[in-house]
TORSE-131829 format. One line per 2 residues: number of its first residue (from 0); their letters; for each residue z, x, y of N, C-alpha, C. Coordinates in steps of 0.2 Angstrom, whole numbers, always signed. Layout:
N
NUM) A) Z/X/Y/Z/X/Y/Z/X/Y; ... .
// end
This chain:
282
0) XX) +36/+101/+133/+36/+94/+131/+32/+94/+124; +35/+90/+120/+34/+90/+111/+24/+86/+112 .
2) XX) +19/+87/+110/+15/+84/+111/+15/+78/+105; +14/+70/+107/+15/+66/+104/+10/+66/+96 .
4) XX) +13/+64/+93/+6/+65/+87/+7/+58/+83; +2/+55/+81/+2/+48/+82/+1/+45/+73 .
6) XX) +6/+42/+71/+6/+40/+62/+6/+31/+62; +4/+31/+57/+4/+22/+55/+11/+24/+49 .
8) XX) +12/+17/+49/+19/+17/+43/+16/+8/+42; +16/+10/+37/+12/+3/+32/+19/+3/+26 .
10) XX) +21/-5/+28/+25/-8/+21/+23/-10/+16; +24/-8/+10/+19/-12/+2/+22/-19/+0 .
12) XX) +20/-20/-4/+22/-28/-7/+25/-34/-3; +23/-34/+4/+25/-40/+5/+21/-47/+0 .
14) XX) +25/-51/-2/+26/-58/-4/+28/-57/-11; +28/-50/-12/+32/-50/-21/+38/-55/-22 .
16) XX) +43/-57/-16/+49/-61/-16/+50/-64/-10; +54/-67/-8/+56/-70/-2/+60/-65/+1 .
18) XX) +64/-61/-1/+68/-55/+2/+63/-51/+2; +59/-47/-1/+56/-43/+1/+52/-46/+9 .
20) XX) +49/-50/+7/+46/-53/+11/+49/-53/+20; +56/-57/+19/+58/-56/+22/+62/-50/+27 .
22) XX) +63/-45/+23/+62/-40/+26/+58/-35/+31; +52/-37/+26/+46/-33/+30/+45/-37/+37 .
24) XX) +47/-44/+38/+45/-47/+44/+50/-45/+49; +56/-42/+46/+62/-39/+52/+59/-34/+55 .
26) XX) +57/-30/+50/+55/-24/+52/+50/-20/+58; +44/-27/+56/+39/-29/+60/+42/-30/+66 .
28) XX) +46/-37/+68/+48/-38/+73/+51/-34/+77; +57/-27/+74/+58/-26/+76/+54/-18/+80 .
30) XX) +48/-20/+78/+42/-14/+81/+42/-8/+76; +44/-9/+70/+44/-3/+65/+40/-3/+61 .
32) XX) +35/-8/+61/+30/-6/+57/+23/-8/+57; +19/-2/+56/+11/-6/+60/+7/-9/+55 .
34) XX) +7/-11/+49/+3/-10/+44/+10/-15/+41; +5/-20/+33/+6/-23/+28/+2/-25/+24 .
36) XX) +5/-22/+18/+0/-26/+13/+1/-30/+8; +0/-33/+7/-1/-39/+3/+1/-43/-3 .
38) XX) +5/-42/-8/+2/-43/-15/+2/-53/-14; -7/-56/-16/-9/-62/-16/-8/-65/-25 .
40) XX) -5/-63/-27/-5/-65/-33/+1/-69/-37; +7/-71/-31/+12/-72/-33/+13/-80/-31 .
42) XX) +19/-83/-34/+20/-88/-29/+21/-91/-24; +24/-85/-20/+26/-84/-14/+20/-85/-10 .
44) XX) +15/-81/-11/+9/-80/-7/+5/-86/-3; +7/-91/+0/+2/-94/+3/+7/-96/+7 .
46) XX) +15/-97/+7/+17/-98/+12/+21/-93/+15; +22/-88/+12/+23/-80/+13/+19/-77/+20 .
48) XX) +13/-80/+17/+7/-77/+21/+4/-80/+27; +6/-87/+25/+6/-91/+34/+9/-87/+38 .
50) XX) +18/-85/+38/+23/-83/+39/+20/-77/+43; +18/-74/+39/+15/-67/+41/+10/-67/+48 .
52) XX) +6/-72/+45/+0/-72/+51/+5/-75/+58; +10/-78/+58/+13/-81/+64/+16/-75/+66 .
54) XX) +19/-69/+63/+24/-64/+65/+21/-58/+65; +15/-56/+65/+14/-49/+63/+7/-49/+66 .
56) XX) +7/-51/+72/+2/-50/+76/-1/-44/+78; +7/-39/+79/+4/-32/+83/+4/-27/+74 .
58) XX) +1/-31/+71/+1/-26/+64/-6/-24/+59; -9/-20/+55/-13/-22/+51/-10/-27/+47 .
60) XX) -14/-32/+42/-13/-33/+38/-16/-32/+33; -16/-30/+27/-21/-28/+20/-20/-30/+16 .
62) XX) -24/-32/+10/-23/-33/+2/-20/-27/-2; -15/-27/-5/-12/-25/-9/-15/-29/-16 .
64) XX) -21/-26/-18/-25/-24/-24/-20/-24/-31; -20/-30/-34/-13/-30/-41/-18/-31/-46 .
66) XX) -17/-25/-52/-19/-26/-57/-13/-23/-64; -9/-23/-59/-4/-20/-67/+4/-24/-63 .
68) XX) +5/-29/-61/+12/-32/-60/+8/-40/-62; +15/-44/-66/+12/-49/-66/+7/-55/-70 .
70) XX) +4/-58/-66/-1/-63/-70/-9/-62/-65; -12/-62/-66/-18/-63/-64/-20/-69/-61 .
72) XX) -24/-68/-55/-27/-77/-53/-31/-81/-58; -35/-80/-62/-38/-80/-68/-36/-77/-73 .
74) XX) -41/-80/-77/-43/-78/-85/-46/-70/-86; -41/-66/-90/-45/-59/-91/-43/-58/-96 .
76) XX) -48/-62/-103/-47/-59/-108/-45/-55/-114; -49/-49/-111/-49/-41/-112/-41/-36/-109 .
78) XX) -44/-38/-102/-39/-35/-100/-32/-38/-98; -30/-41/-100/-25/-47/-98/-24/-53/-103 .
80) XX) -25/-52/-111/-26/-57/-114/-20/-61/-115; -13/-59/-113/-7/-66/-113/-8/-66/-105 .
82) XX) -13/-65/-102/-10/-67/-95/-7/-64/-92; -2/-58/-93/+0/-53/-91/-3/-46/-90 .
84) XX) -3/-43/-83/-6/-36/-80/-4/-31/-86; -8/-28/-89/-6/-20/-93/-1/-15/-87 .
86) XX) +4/-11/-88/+7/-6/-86/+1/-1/-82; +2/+2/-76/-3/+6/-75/-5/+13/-80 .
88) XX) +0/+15/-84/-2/+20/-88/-8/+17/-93; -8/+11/-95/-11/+9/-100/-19/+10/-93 .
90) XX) -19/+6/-88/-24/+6/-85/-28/+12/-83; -25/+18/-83/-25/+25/-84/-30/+26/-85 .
92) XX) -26/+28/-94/-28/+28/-100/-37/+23/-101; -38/+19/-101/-43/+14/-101/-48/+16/-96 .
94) XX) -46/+17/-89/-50/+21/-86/-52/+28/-87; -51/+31/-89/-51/+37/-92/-56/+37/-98 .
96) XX) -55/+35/-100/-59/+32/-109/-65/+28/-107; -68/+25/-100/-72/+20/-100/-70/+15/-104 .
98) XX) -64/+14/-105/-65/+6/-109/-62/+1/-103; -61/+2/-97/-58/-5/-93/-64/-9/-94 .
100) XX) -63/-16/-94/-68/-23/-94/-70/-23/-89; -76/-18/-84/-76/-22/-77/-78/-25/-76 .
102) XX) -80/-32/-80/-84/-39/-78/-79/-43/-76; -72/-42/-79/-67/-45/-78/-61/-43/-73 .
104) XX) -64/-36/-70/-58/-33/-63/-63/-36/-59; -71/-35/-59/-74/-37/-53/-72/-44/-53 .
106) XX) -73/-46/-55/-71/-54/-54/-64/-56/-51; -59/-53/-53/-53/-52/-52/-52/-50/-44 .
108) XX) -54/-46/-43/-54/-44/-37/-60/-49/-30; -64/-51/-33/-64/-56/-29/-60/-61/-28 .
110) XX) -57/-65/-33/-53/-69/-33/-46/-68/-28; -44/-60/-29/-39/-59/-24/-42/-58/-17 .
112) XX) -46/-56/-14/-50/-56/-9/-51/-64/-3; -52/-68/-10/-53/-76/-8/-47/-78/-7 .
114) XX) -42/-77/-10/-34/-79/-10/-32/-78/-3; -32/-70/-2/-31/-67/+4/-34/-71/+10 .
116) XX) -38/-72/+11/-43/-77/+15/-43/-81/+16; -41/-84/+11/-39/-93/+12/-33/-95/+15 .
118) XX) -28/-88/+16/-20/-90/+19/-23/-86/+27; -25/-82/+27/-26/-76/+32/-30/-77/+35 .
120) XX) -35/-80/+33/-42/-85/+38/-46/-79/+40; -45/-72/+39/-50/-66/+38/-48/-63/+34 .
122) XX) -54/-56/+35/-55/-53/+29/-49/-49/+30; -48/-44/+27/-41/-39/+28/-42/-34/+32 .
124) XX) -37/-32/+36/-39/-27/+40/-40/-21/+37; -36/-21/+29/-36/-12/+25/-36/-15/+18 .
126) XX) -38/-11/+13/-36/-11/+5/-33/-6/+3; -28/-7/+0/-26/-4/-6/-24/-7/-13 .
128) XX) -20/-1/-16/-18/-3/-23/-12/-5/-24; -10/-8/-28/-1/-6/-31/-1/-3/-37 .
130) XX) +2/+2/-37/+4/+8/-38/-5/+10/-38; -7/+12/-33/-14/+16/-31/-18/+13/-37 .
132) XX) -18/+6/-40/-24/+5/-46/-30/+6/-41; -32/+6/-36/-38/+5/-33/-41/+11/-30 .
134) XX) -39/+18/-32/-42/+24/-32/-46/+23/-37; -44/+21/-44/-48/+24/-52/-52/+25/-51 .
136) XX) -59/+29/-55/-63/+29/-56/-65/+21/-54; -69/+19/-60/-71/+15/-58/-71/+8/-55 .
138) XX) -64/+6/-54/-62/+2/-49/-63/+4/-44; -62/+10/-41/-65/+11/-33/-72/+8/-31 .
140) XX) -76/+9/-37/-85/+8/-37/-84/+0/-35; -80/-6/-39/-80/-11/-39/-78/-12/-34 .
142) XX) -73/-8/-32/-70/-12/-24/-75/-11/-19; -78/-5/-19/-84/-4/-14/-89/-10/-13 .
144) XX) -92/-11/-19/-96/-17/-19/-95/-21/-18; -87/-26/-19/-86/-31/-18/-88/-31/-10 .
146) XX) -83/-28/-8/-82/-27/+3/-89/-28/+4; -93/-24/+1/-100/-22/+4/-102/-30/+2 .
148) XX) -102/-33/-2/-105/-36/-3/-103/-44/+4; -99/-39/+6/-94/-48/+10/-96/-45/+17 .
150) XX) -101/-37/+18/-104/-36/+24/-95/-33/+26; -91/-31/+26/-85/-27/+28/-85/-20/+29 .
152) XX) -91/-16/+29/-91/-8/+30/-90/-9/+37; -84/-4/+40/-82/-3/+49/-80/-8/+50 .
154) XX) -77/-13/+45/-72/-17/+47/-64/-17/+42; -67/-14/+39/-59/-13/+33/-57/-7/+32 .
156) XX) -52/-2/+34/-53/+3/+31/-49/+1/+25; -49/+9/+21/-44/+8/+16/-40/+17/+13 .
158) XX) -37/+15/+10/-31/+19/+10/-32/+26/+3; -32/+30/+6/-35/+37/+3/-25/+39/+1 .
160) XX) -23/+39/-5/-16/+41/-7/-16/+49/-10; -23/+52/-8/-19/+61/-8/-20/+63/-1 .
162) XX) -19/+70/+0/-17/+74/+3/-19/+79/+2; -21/+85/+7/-22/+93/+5/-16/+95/+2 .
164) XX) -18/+102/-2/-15/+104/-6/-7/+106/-1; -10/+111/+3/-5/+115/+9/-1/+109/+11 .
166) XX) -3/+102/+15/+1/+96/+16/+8/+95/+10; +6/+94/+4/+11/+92/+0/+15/+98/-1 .
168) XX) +12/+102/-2/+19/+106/-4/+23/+107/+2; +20/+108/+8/+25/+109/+13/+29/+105/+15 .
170) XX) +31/+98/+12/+35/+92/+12/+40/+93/+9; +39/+97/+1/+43/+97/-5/+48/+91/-4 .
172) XX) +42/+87/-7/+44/+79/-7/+42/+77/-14; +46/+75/-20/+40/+71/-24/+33/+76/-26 .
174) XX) +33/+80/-27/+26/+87/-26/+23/+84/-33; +25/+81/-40/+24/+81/-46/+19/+74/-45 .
176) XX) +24/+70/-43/+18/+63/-41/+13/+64/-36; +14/+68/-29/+9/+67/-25/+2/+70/-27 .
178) XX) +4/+76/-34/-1/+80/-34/-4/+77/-41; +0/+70/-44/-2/+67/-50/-9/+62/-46 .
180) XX) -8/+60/-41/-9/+54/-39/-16/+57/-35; -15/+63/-31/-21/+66/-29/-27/+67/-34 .
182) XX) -22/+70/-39/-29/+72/-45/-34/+64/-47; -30/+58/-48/-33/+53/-49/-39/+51/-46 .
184) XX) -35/+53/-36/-40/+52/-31/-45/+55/-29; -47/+58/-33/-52/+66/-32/-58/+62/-30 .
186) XX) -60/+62/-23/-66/+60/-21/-67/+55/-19; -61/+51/-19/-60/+43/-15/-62/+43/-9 .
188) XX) -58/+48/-4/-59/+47/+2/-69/+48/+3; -70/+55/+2/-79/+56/+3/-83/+50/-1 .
190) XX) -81/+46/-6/-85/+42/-6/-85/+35/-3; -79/+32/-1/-78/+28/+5/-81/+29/+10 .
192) XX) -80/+35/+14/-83/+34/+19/-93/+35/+20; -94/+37/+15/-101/+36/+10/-105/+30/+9 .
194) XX) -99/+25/+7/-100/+18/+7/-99/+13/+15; -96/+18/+20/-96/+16/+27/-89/+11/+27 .
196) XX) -83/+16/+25/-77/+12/+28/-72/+20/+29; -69/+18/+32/-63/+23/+37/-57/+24/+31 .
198) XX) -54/+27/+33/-49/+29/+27/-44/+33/+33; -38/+36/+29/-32/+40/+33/-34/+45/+32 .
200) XX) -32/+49/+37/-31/+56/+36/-26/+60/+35; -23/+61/+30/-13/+62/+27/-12/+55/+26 .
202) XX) -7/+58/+19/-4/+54/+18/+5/+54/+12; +7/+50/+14/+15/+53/+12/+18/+47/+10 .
204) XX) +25/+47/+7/+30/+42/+5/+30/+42/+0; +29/+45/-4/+30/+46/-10/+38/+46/-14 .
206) XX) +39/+39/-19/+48/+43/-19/+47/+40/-26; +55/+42/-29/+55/+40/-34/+61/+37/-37 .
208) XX) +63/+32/-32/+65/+26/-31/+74/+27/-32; +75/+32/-32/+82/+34/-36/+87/+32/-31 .
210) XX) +94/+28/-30/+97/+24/-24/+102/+30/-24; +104/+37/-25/+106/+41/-24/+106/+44/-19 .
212) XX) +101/+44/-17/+97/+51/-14/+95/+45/-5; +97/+52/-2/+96/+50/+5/+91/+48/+8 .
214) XX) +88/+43/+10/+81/+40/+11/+80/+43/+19; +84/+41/+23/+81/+46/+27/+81/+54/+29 .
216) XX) +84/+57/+24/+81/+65/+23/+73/+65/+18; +73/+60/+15/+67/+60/+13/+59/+59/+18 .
218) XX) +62/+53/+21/+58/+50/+27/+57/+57/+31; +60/+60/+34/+59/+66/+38/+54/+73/+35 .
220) XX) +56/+71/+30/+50/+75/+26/+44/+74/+26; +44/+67/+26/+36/+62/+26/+33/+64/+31 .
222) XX) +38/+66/+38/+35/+68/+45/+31/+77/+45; +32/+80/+39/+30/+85/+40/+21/+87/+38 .
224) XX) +19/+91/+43/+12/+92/+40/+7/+85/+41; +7/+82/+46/+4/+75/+45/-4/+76/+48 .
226) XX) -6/+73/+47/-15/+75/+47/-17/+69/+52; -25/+71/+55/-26/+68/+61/-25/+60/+61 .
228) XX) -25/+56/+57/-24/+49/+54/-20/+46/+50; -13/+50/+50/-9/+51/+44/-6/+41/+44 .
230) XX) -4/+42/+37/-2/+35/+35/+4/+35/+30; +10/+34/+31/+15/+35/+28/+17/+27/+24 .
232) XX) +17/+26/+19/+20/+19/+15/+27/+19/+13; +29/+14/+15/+38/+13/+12/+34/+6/+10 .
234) XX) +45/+3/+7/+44/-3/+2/+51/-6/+3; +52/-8/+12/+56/-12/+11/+57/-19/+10 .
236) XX) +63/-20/+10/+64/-29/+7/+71/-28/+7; +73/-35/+8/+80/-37/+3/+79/-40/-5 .
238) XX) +84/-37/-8/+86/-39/-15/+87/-45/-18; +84/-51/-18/+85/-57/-22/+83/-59/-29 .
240) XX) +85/-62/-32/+85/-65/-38/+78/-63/-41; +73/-65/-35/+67/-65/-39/+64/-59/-39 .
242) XX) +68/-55/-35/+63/-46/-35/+67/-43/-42; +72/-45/-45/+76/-42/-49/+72/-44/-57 .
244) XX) +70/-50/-57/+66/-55/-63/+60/-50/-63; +56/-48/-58/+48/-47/-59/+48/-37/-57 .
246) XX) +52/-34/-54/+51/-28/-53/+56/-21/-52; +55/-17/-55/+63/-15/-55/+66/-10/-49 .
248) XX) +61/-9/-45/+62/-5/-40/+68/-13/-34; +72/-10/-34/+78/-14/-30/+82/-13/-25 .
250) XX) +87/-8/-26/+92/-5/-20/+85/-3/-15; +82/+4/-17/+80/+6/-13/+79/+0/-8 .
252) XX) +75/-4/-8/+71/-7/-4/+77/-8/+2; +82/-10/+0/+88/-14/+5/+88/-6/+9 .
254) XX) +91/-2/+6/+93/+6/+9/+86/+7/+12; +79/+9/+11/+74/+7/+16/+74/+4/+24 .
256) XX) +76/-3/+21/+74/-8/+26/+79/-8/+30; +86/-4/+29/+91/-2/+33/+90/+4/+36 .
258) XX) +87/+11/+33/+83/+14/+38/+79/+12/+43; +74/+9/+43/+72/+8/+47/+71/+4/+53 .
260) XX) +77/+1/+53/+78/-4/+57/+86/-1/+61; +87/+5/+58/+91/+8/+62/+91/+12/+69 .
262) XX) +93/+15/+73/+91/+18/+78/+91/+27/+76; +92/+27/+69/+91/+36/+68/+83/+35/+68 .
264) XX) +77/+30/+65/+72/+33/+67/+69/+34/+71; +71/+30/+78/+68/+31/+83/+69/+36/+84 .
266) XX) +75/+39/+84/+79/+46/+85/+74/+50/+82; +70/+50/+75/+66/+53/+73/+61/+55/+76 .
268) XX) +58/+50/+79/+52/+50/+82/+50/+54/+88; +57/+50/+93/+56/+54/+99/+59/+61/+99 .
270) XX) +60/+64/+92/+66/+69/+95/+59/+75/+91; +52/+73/+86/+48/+76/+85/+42/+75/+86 .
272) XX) +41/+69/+92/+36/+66/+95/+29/+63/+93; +32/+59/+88/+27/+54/+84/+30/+47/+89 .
274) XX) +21/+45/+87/+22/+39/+91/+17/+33/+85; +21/+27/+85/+19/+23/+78/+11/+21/+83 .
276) XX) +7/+18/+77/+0/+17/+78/-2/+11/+73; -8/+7/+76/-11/+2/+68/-14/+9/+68 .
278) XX) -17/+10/+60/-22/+13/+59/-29/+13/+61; -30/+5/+62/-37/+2/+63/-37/+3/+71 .
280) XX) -33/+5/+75/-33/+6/+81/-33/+17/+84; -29/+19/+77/-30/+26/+78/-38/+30/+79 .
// end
């Protein structure tokens, strides 16, 4: 008998659209997903997010941490001066150089924090980034002290997006991004839990969004090598007007949110003896 080994599978950007949205909530319902995170910074978000709190009982929920899609809840000068989030390469780049304004992300990040809380009525069960802005260098400091300051150590974990070396390659998945994304993260996870919050252990789904390529031969890949608390991200949704206007990632999401809601992954599951988990429960 295969002995069970136990993964969280966390969805990104819910309330980026009403289709994506809406998809993540099928997904949920239909027991495929333990985890959600968040982006608070759209329109969508406060009725999105009621939505959520009615449907997604047996799930985490998290802030998905935005600082490169879109507008900002506020005024940020410096870093946002038409109003519009910089690309993450520019954010990079700026963290790298010491020049981000962090007068202006700390503050930002509280205000997504308040957002989240105001629909959700607590604090988040996890943090992350989109696209991982919330490892950098100095943004991860600022996230630490926000949480700390709200008393959330051992009540938030948050999302560690590398991996040991021997993991990634044995997935021969995406090996160029996960080991780009790793190098960023260099000491995320040891300092978090330093700072007294929980993190995963493994982590996968790395794709690069191409509607060619077979999504569930990739997903099986995700399964390989998975570490005592592994945590795998997908990015389903359905395709509406409004995800097309704000983000370019597209097909994928529908071809996603069709795997998953199909009976091959269960097939997956039982047939390699993983069993889905929250992570705040693993």
């Amino acid at each position: 008998m295969v002995k069970e080994k136990i993964i969280a599978l966390c969805a990104d950007d819910y309330g980026l659209s009403y289709g994506v949205s809406l998809g993540i909530l099928e997904a949920i319902a239909a027991g495929r997903l333990t985890g959600v995170s968040a982006l608070v910074t759209g329109s969508r978000w406060p009725t999105m997010g009621r939505e959520l709190v009615r449907r997604a009982a047996d799930a985490d929920i998290g802030l998905h941490l935005n600082l490169t899609l879109g507008s900002p809840l506020g005024p940020m000068p410096k870093f946002a001066p038409k109003g519009v989030f910089p690309p993450i390469a520019k954010v990079i780049r700026l963290a790298v150089r010491g020049k981000l304004p962090l007068g202006e992300i700390e503050a930002e990040i509280d205000r997504q924090l308040d957002q989240f809380e105001a629909v959700i009525e607590k604090a988040p069960d996890h943090v992350d980034g989109h696209q991982h802005v919330h490892v950098l260098g100095p943004i991860r400091d600022i996230l630490f002290d926000a949480l700390i300051k709200r008393s959330l150590e051992g009540q938030v974990w948050l999302r560690d997006v590398s991996d040991t070396l021997p993991r990634i390659l044995s997935r021969r998945s995406q090996i160029s991004k996960a080991l780009s994304v790793r190098a960023l993260a260099k000491g995320f996870a040891k300092e978090a839990r330093q700072r007294g919050f929980d993190v995963n252990d493994g982590f996968s789904g790395f794709s690069d969004f191409d509607p060619t390529k077979d999504y569930a031969q990739q997903f099986h890949r995700y399964l390989q090598s998975t570490g005592a608390r592994h945590l795998i991200m997908c990015h389903p949704g359905y395709v509406d007007e409004d995800l097309k206007l704000i983000d370019p990632v597209t097909v994928t999401r529908s071809q996603e949110l069709e795997f998953l809601l199909s009976p091959t992954l269960i097939d997956l599951f039982e047939k390699n003896g993983f069993l889905l988990a929250r992570l705040s429960q693993i």
